[in-house]
C-alpha positions in Angstrom: 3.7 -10.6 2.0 5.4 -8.9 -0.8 9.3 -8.3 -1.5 9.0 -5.0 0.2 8.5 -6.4 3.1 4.5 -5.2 3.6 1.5 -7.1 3.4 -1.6 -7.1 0.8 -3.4 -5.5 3.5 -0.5 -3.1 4.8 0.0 -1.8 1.5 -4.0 -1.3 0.9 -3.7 1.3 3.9 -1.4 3.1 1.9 -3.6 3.2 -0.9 -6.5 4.5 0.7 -4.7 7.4 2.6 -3.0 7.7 -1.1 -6.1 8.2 -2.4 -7.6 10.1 0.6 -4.6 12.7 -0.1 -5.2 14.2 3.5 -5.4 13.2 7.2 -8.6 11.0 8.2 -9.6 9.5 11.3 -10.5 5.8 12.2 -14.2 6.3 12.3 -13.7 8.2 9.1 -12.2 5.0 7.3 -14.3 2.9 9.0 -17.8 4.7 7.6 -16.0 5.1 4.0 -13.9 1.5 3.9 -15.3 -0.3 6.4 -11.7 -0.7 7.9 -9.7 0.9 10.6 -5.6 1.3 10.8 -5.0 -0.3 14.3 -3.0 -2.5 16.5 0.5 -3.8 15.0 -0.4 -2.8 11.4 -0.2 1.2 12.4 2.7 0.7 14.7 4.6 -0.8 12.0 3.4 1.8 9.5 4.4 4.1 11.6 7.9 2.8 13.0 8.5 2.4 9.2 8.0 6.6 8.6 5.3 5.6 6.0 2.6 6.7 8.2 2.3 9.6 10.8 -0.8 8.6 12.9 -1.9 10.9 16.3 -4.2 10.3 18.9 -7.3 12.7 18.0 -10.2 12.5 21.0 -10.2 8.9 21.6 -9.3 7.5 18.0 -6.6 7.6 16.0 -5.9 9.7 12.9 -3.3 9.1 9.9 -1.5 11.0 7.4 0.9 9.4 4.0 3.7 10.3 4.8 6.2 11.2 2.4 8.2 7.8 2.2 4.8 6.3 2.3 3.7 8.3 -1.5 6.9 6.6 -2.4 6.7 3.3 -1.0 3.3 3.0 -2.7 4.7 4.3 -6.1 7.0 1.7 -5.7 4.6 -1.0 -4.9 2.3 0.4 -8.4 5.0 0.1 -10.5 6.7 -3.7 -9.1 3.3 -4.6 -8.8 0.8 -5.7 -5.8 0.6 -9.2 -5.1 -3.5 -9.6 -4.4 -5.2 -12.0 -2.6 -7.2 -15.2 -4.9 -10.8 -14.8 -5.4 -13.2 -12.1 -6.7 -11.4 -9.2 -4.2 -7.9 -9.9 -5.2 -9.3 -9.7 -9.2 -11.0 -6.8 -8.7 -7.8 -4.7 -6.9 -5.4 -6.2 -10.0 -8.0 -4.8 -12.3 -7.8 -1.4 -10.8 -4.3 -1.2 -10.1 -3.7 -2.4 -13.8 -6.0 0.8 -15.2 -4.1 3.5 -13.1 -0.6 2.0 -14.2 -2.3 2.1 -18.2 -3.6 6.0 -17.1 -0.2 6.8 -15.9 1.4 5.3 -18.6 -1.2 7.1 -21.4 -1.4 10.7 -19.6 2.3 11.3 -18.9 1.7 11.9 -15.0 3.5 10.5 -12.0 1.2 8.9 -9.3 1.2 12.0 -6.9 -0.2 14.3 -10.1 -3.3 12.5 -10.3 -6.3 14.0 -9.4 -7.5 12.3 -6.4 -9.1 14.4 -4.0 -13.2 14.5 -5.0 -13.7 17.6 -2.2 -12.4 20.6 -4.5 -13.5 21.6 -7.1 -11.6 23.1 -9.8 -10.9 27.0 -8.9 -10.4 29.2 -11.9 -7.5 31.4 -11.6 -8.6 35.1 -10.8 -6.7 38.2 -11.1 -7.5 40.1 -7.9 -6.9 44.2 -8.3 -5.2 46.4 -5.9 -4.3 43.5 -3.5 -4.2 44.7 0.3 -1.1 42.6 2.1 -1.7 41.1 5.2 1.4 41.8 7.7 0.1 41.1 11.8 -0.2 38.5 13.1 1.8 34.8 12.9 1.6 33.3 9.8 -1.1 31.2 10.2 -3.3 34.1 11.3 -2.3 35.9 7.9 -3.1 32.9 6.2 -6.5 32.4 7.7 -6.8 36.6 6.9 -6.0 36.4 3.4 -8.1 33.3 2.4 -11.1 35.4 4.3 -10.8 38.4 2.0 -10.2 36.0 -1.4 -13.0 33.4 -0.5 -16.7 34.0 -1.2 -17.8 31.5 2.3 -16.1 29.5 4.4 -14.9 26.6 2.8 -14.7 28.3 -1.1 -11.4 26.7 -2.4 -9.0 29.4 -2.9 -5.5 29.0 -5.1 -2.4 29.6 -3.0 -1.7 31.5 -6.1 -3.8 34.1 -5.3 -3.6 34.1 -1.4 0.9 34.0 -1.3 0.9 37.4 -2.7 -1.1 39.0 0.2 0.8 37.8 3.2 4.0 40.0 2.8 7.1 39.8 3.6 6.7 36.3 4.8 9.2 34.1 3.3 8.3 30.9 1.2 10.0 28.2 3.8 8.0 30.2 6.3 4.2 29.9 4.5 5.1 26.3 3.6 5.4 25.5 6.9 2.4 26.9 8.8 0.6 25.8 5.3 1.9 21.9 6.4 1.1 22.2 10.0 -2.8 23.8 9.1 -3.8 20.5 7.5 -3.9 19.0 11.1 -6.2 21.9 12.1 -10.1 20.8 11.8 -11.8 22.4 8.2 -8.9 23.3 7.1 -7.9 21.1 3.7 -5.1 22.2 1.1 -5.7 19.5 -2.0 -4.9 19.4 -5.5 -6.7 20.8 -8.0 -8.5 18.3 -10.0 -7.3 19.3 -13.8 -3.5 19.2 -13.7 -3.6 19.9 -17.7 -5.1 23.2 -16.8 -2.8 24.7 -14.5 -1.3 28.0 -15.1 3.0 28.4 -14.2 2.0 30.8 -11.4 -0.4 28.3 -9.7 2.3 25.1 -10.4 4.8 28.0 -8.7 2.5 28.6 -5.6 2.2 25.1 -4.8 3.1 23.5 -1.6 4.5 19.7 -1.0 2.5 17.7 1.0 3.1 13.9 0.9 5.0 14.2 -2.0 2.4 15.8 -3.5 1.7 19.1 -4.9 -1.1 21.2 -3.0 -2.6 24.1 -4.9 -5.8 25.2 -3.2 -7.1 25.8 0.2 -10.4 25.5 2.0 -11.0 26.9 5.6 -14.4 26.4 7.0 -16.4 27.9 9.2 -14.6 27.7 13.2 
């Protein structure tokens, strides 16, 4: 049990859906991690507001929340107490080279590149941009990233898709933006190369976890 209050394996849930940077499913981490967030440890995840977990079919699926992208920055920098034996050296070895990384590159926890779905998207200057004004704003946004993206599931920036919903307000696309990443195929991640960011895509970013969101993917319904 560490100081916080969580267990080894408690904070390791928070390190995976850290890592995961979007909502996953039981069977999900149970094919990638071999583990599943369950019984006592998700309700005191959850009853802690680190976690936001729903029922989805007949699993479960989780989301960091924000507290939980600060109660694991927290945990990085005080440092994790690991297990003995070959597991517990291996995790000190990999939390020791992201606190070196973060300590060499500048960047806060939340600003590295951790999703491995998205690619890096160029940014694009699209000519006489059409806005998009019926419909809610989720229907606008599913419009616009149609007429940007080249297939279902092409990342687009939210640089290029905020200018063509109009007169919707920013509180207003953040939050339909927020409630889409519960929808199936849709995932709004990072972009993988912070360094290469332009202002106007930093701009049209949304907070999600506590972390910065710049492109969207909607697949195929």
């Amino acid at each position: 049990m560490s100081d916080s209050g969580l267990s080894f394996s408690e904070v390791s849930f928070l390190v995976i859906l850290m890592v995961e940077g979007k909502e996953v499913t039981n069977p999900y981490l149970e094919e990638r991690y071999g583990v599943t967030l369950t019984g006592d440890t998700r309700r005191k995840l959850n009853d802690l507001k680190l976690v936001e977990s729903r029922k989805q079919g007949r699993s479960f699926s989780h989301l960091l929340d924000e507290d939980g992208w600060a109660r694991v920055a927290k945990e990085f920098e005080n440092g994790i107490p690991m297990p003995r034996g070959v597991a517990g050296a291996m995790n000190l070895a990999l939390v020791s080279l992201t606190r070196r990384l973060l300590a060499r590159t500048g960047l806060q926890l939340n600003e590295l590149p951790l999703s491995e779905e998205t690619p890096t998207v160029p940014e694009v200057e699209t000519t006489e941009p059409v806005e998009i004004e019926s419909g809610d704003i989720t229907t606008r946004i599913r419009a616009a990233y149609a007429k940007l993206a080249d297939k279902p599931g092409a990342a687009v920036s939210l640089a290029r898709l905020r200018p063509l919903l109009g007169d919707a307000t920013r509180e207003e696309v953040d939050n339909a933006l927020k409630a889409m990443i519960h929808i199936s195929g849709v995932n709004i991640d990072s972009d993988h190369n912070q360094k290469t960011l332009t202002p106007e895509a930093r701009a049209a970013a949304v907070v999600i976890g506590a972390q910065d969101r710049h492109l969207i993917s909607i697949g195929a319904r």
